[in-house]
N, C-alpha and C positions, 0 to 999 in steps of 0.2 A: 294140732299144735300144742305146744306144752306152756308150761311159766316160764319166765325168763328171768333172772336175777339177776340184778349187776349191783355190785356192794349194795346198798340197801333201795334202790329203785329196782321195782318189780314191773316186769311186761309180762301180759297176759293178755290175749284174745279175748278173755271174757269179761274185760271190764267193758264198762258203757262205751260203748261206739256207735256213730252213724253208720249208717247202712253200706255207706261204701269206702271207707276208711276208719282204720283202727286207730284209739284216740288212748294217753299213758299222760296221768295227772301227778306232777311231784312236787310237793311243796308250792301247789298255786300256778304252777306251771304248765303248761298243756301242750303237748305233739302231737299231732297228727302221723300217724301212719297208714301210704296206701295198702291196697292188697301186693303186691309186686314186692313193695321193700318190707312187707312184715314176712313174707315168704322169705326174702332173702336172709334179716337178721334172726327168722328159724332155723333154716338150714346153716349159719353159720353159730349158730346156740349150738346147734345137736355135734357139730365139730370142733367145737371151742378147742384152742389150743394146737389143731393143726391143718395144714395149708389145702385149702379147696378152689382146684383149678376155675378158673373161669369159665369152660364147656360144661363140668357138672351146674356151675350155679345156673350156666344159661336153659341145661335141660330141666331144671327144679323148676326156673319160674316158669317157662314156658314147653310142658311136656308135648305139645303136638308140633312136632319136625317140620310141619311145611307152614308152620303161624311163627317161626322163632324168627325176630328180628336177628341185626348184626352182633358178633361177640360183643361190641363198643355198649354194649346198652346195658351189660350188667355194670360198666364202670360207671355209668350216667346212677343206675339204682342206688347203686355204694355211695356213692357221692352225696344223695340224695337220703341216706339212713347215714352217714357218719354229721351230717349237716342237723338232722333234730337230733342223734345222740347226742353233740357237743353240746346243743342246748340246754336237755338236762343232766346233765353230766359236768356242766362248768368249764367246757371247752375240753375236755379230756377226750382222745382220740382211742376207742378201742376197736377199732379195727384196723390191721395192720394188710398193705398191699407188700406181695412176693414179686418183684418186676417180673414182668413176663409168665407170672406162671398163674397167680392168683391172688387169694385174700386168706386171711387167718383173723379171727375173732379172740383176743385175747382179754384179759380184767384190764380195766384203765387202773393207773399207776403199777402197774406189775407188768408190762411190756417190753 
């Protein structure tokens, strides 16, 4: 997993975390992130800017086929990573839903 940059808040895996969630500190601030949704706002990092269907996200978090829950659970994740992104972020929404097709991760205010 790489750095993350969003205007000037940085996600990265290798700051201080508990053992089973990833933890992103911004001005006093503190989110929590599971293993599940920091996998997912990676692989929507590494495509920033264009649309990544709902099956690939579901094959990213979950690569063994007979353990993948329902498609519905990558909406619950997203839900669940745009909810601490708006936290530190000031309520700015960057990730953007394609009805029916998927999600695209874009900069907040540039969307």
């Amino acid at each position: 997993m790489q750095r993350i940059e969003v205007n000037k808040l940085v996600f990265s895996p290798y700051i201080p975390y508990r053992p089973i969630a990833r933890r992103k500190e911004a001005v006093g601030v503190t989110a929590m992130f599971g293993k599940k949704e920091w996998k997912l706002l990676d692989a929507l990092w590494q495509c920033k800017g264009t649309m990544v269907t709902r099956r690939y996200l579901l094959a990213y978090l979950y690569p063994d086929p007979d353990k993948r829950p329902g498609i519905r659970a990558v909406d619950v994740t997203v839900s669940r990573v745009r909810k601490r992104l708006a936290f530190l972020l000031n309520g700015e929404n960057c990730i953007r839903q394609i009805r029916n097709e998927g999600y695209m991760f874009c900069m907040p205010s540039y969307c």
